[in-house]
C-alpha positions as CSV (number, residue, x, y, z in Angstrom):
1,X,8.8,-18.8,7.0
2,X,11.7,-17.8,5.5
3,X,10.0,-16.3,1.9
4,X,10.8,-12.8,1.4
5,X,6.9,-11.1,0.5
6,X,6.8,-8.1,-1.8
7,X,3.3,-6.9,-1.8
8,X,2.1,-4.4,-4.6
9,X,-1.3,-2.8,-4.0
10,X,-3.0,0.1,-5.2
11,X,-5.8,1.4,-7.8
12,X,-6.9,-0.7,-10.5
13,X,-5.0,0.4,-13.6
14,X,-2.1,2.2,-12.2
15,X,0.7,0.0,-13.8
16,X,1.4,-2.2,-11.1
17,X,2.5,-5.1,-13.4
18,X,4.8,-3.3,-15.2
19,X,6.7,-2.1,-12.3
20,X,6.7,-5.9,-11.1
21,X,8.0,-6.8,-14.9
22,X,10.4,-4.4,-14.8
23,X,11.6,-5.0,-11.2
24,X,12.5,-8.6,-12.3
25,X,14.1,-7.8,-15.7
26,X,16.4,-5.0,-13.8
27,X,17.3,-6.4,-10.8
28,X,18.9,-9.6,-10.1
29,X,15.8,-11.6,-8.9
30,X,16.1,-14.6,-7.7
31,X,13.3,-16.3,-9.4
32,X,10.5,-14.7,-7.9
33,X,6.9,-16.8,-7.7
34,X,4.1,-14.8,-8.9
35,X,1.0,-14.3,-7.3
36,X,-2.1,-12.3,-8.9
37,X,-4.8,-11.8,-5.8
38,X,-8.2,-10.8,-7.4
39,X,-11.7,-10.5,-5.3
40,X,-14.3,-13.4,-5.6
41,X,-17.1,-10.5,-5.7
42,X,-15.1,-8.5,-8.3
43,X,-15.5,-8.3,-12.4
44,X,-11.6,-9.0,-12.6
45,X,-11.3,-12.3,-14.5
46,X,-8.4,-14.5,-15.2
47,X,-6.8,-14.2,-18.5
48,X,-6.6,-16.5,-20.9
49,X,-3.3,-16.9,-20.6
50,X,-0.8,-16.9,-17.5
51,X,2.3,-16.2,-17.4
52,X,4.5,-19.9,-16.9
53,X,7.9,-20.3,-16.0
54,X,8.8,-21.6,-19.5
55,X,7.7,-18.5,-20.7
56,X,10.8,-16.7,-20.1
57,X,9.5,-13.7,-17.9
58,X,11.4,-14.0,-15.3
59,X,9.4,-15.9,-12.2
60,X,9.5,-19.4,-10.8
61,X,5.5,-19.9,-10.7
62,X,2.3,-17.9,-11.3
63,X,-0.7,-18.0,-9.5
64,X,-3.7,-16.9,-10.1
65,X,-5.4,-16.7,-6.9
66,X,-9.2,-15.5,-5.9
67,X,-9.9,-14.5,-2.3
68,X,-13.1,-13.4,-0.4
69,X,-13.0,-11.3,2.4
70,X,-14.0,-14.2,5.4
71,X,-10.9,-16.5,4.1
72,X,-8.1,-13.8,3.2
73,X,-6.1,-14.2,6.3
74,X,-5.9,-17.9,6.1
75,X,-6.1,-18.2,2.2
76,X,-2.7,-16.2,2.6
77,X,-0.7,-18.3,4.6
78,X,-2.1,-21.2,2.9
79,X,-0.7,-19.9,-0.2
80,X,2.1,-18.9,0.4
81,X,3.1,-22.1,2.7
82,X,2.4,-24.5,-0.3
83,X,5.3,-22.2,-2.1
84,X,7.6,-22.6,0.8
85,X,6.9,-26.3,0.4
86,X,9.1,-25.8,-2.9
87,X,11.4,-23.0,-2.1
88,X,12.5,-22.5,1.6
89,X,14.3,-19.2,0.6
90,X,12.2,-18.1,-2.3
91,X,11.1,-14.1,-2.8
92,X,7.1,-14.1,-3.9
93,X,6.0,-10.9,-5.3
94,X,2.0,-10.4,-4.8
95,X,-0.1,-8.1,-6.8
96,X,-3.2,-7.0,-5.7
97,X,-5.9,-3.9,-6.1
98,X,-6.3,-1.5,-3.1
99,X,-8.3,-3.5,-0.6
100,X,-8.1,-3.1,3.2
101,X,-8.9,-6.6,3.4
102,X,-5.8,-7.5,1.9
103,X,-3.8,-4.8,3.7
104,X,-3.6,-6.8,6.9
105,X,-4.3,-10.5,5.8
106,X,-0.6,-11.0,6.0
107,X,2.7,-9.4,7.5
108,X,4.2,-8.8,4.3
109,X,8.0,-8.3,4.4
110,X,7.8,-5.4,2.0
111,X,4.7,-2.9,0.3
112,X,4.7,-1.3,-2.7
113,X,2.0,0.6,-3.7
114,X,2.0,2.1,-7.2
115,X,-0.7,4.6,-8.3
116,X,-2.0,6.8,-11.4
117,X,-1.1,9.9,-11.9
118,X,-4.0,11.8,-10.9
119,X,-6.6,14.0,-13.3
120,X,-8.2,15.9,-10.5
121,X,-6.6,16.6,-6.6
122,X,-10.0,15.3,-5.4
123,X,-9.0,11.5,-6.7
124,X,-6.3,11.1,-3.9
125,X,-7.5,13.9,-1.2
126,X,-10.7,14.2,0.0
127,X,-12.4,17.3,-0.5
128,X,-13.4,19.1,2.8
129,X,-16.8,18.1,3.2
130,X,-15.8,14.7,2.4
131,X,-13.1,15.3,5.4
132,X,-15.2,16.8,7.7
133,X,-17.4,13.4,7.2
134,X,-15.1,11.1,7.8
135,X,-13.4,13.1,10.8
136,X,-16.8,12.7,12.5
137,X,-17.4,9.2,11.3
138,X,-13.6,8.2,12.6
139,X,-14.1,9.4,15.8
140,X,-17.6,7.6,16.3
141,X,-15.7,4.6,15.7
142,X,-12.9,5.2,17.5
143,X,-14.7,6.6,20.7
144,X,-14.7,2.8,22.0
145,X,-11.8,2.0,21.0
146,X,-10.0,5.0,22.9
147,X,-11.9,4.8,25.8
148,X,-10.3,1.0,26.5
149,X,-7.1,2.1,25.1
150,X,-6.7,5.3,26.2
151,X,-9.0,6.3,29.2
152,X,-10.2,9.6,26.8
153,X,-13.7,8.9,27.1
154,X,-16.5,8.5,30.7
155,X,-18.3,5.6,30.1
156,X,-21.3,7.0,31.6
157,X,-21.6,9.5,28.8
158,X,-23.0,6.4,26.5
159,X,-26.1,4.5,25.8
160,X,-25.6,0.7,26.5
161,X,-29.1,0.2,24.9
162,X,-27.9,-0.6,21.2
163,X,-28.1,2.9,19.5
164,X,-25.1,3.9,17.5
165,X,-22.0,4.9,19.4
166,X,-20.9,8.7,19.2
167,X,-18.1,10.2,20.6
168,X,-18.6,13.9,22.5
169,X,-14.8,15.0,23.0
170,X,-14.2,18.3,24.4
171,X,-10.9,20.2,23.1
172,X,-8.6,18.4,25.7
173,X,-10.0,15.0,24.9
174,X,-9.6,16.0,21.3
175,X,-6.1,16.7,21.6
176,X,-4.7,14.1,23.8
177,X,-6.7,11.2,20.8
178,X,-4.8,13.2,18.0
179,X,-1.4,13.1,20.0
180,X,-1.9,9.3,21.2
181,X,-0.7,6.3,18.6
182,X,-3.9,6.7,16.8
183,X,-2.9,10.3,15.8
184,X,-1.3,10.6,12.1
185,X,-3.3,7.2,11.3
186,X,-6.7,8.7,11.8
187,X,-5.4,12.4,10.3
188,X,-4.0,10.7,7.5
189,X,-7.0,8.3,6.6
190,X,-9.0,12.0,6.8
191,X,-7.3,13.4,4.1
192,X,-6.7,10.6,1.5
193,X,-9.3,9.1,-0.1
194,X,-10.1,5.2,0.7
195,X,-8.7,4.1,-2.1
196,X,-5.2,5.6,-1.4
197,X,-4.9,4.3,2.6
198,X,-2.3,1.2,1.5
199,X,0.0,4.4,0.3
200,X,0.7,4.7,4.4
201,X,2.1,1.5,4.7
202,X,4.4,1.7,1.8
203,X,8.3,1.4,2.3
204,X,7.7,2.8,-1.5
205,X,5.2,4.4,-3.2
206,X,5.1,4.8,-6.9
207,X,3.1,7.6,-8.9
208,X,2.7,6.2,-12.3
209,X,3.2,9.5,-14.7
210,X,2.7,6.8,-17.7
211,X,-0.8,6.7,-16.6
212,X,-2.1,9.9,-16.6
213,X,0.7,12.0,-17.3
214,X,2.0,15.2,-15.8
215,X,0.7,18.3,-14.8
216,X,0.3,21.2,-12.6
217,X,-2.3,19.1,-10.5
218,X,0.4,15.5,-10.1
219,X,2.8,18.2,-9.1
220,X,0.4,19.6,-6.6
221,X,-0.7,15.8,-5.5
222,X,3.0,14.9,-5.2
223,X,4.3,17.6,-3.1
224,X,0.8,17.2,-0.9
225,X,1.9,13.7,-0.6
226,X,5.6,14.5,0.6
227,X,3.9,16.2,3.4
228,X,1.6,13.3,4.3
229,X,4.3,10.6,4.4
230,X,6.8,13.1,6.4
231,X,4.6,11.9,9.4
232,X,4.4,8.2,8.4
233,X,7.2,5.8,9.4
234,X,7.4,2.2,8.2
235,X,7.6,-0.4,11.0
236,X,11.7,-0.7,10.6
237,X,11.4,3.3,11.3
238,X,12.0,4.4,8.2
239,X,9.7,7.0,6.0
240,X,8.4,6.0,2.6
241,X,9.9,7.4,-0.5
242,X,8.0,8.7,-3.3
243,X,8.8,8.2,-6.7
244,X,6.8,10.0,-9.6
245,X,8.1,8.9,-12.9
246,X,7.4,6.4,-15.6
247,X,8.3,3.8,-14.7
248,X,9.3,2.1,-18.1
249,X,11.4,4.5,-18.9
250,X,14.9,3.4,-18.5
251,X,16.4,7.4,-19.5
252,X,14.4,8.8,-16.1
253,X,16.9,9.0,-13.4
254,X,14.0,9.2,-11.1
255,X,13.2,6.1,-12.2
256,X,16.7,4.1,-12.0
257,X,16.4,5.3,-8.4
258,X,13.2,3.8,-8.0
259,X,14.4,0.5,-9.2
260,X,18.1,0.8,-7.2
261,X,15.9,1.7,-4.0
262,X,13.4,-1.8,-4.8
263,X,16.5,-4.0,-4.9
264,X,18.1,-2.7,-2.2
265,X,15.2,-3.2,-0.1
266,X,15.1,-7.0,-1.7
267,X,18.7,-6.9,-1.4
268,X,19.7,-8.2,-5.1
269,X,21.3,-6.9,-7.5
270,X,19.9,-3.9,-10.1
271,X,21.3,-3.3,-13.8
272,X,21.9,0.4,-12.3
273,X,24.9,1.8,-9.9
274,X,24.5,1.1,-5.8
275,X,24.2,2.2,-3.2
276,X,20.9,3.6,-2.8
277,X,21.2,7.5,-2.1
278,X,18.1,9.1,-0.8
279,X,15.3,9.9,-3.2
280,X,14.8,13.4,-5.0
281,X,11.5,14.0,-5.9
C-alpha cells in the first residue's frame, strides 16, 4: 500500500483528538481520512454525530470503526484497503485507546501515543510489588520462549504433563535473558504500568499537561520517562521524543515543537519554522 498510517493510542481521556485536530489545522495535511477504532466489548459508543468531509475539519472521510480482538488484524487491512481503493497516496490518521490488541494488528507507518498528565507516579509506574509480580510473571512466560530462541533454559528442568510453566534461572541465565533482544522490552514492560506499554513504540509521545495539569509528580514522571525511552529505539533507529505541554496552546514552544516534529515525520508542511531541531524537555 502506499497510505501513510498515523496511529494515535494511549489512555482513554488523554486528549488524543485534540492533538489529531490540531495536527491537521497546523500542518499542511493532505486531506487525512479519519479513523475512530473503539472495542466491540467496550462502553465507548458512537456519537451522534461524526465528523464529515463537508464539515470543514480538515479530513477526507471518517470512520467510525468497531473491532474485537479475533478480527483486528484482518479488520485492519480491510479497512484501510477500501480507503486505498479511493486514495492511492492518501495519509489516514487512526485513533484508538491503549490496547495491545491494536498495537500489533497493523504495521503502522508512524505511532503516536498521547497521555494524561499523571495525579499519582503509581498511574504510569508500577509500584515495586506490582514490579516484582510481573518480573516473575514475565519470566514464566518467557521461559519457553527463550529456551527455543535463545538456548537459556534445560528442557529437562520442566514438566511436560500440563502444569504451568515456571522458569528457574540461575544468575548467568538471568543475565544473558536481560542482555539478549528481549532485554529493555521485558525491563521496560516491568516498570510501566499496562496501560502505558504502546509509549515504547512511539516515534512521539505526548504528555497531555491540559489533562491533569503540572506538578512536582508530572515532573518526576517525565524525567522517569526520559530514562526509560533512552533505552528504546524506534524500528528506523531513532529514540522517541517526549513532549509535555498542552497541546492546544499555540504560545508553548514546547508545543510548536511538538507539532514541527509531527509534520516532519509526515513530511508536510507546519504553520511553525523547520527544520525540526531536537526536542527540549
Amino acid at each position: 500500500m502506499a497510505l501513510s498510517v498515523l496511529f494515535v493510542s494511549g489512555p482513554r481521556r488523554a486528549g488524543k483528538s485534540t492533538v489529531i485536530q490540531r495536527l491537521i489545522t497546523s500542518c499542511g495535511l493532505r486531506s487525512p481520512h479519519y479513523l475512530r477504532l473503539t472495542s466491540a466489548d467496550g462502553d465507548k459508543r458512537q456519537p451522534c454525530k461524526l465528523a464529515r468531509p463537508d464539515d470543514d475539519c480538515g479530513v477526507r472521510s471518517a470512520r467510525w470503526v468497531e473491532y474485537d480482538d479475533d478480527r483486528a488484524f484482518e479488520l485492519i487491512p480491510s479497512v484501510l484497503g477500501e480507503i486505498h481503493a479511493i486514495d492511492r497516496k492518501g495519509l489516514v490518521i487512526i485513533e484508538a485507546d491503549a490496547d495491545p490488541t491494536l498495537r500489533h494488528a497493523y504495521p503502522y507507518d508512524h505511532r503516536l501515543f498521547v497521555m494524561p498528565a499523571p495525579q499519582r507516579t503509581s498511574e504510569v509506574f508500577r509500584t515495586r510489588e506490582q514490579a516484582s509480580d510481573a518480573f516473575h510473571a514475565a519470566l514464566n512466560d518467557t521461559a519457553a520462549f527463550a529456551r527455543e530462541i535463545y538456548g537459556l533454559i534445560d528442557d529437562e528442568r520442566f514438566d511436560d504433563g500440563g502444569s504451568e510453566l515456571r522458569s528457574e534461572l540461575d544468575g548467568a541465565q538471568l543475565r544473558a535473558l536481560m542482555n539478549s533482544g528481549l532485554g529493555d522490552e521485558l525491563a521496560t514492560r516491568i516498570l510501566l504500568q499496562s496501560t502505558h506499554h504502546g509509549l515504547i513504540e512511539g516515534d512521539i509521545v505526548v504528555v497531555n499537561t491540559a489533562v491533569g495539569g503540572t506538578s512536582d509528580v508530572v515532573t518526576e514522571c517525565v524525567r522517569r520517562l526520559q530514562r526509560v525511552l533512552e533505552h528504546i529505539r524506534t524500528p528506523d533507529g531513532r529514540r522517541p521524543v517526549l513532549y509535555a505541554c498542552d497541546p492546544a496552546d499555540a504560545k508553548d514552544p514546547l508545543t510548536e515543537k511538538l507539532y514541527r516534529r509531527l509534520g516532519g515525520l509526515l513530511d508536510c508542511d507546519c504553520d511553525e519554522e523547520r527544520p525540526v531541531e531536537n526536542a527540549v524537555n
